[in-house]
N, C-alpha and C positions, 0 to 999 in steps of 0.2 A: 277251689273257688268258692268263695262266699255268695250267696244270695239272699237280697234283703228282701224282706217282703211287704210293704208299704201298702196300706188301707186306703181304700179309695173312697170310700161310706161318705158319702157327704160332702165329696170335693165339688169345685163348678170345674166342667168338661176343661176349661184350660188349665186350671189346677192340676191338673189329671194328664192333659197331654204334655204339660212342661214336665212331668215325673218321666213320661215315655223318653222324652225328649234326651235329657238328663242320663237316664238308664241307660240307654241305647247309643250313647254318645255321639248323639246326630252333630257335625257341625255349627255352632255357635251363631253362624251366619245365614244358617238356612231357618233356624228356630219363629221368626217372624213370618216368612214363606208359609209354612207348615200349620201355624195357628189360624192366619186366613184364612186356608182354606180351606182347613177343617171345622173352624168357628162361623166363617163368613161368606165361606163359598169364593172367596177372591184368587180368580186367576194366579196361577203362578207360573214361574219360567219354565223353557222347556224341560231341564234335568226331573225338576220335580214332578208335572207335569206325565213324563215318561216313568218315574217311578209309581205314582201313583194308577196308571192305565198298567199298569205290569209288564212294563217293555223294559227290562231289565237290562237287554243287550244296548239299544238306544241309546237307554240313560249313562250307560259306561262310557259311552262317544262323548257324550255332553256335560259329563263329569270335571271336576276340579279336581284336583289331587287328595284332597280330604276328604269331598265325597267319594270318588274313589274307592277309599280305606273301608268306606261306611257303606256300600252297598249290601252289603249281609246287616249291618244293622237296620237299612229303612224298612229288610221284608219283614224284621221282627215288629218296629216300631208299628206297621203297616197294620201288621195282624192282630196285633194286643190293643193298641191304642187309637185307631180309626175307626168310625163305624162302618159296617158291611157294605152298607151303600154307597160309602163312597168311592171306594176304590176297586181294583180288578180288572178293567178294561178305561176303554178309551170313552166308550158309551156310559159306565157309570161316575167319571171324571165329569163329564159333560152333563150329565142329570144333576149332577152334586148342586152345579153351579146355576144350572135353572134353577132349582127349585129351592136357592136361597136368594136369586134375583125375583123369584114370584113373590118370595117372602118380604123382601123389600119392598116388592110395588106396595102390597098390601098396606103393610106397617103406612107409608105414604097416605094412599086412598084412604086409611082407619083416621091421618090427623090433618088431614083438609076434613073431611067430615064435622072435625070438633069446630 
């Protein structure tokens, strides 16, 4: 087996999670899911949702047939290419997403201000 090893120096965070994305051969249709809400904090559906809180068993109930295939590759994608805080339980799924919904108020409150 070949492994490539792609530099990251200077990519922007999606740049960088479309390579995980890609390597790991996550589903083509979950790739938009997975940038939300790792770029933007945006809700996603249950499957994902359970992979990301680390309910592994769960997520295999709620699986499609592709993800399925791919459960060994989200715990890779998970560990290399998410930050720490996002993911691991159900509580840091849920912090993720406040605290890019606080970000939003902000950003808001910063341009009524102007």
């Amino acid at each position: 087996m070949e492994i490539n090893i792609v530099r990251t120096d200077g990519m922007t965070g999606e740049e960088r999670l479309q390579i995980g994305l890609e390597r790991y051969r996550i589903p083509r249709h979950m790739h938009e899911g997975v940038k939300n809400y790792v770029l933007r904090g945006i809700l996603c559906g249950d499957f994902l949702e359970l992979i990301i809180a680390n309910d592994f068993y769960h997520a295999a109930m709620h699986a499609d047939i592709k993800n399925q295939d791919a459960l060994f590759a989200y715990a890779g994608l998970l560990y290399n290419y998410f930050p720490s805080r996002s993911h691991g339980s159900e509580e840091k799924y849920n912090a993720w997403i406040e605290k890019h919904r606080l970000a939003k108020e902000e950003a808001v409150g910063e341009n009524d201000k102007k």
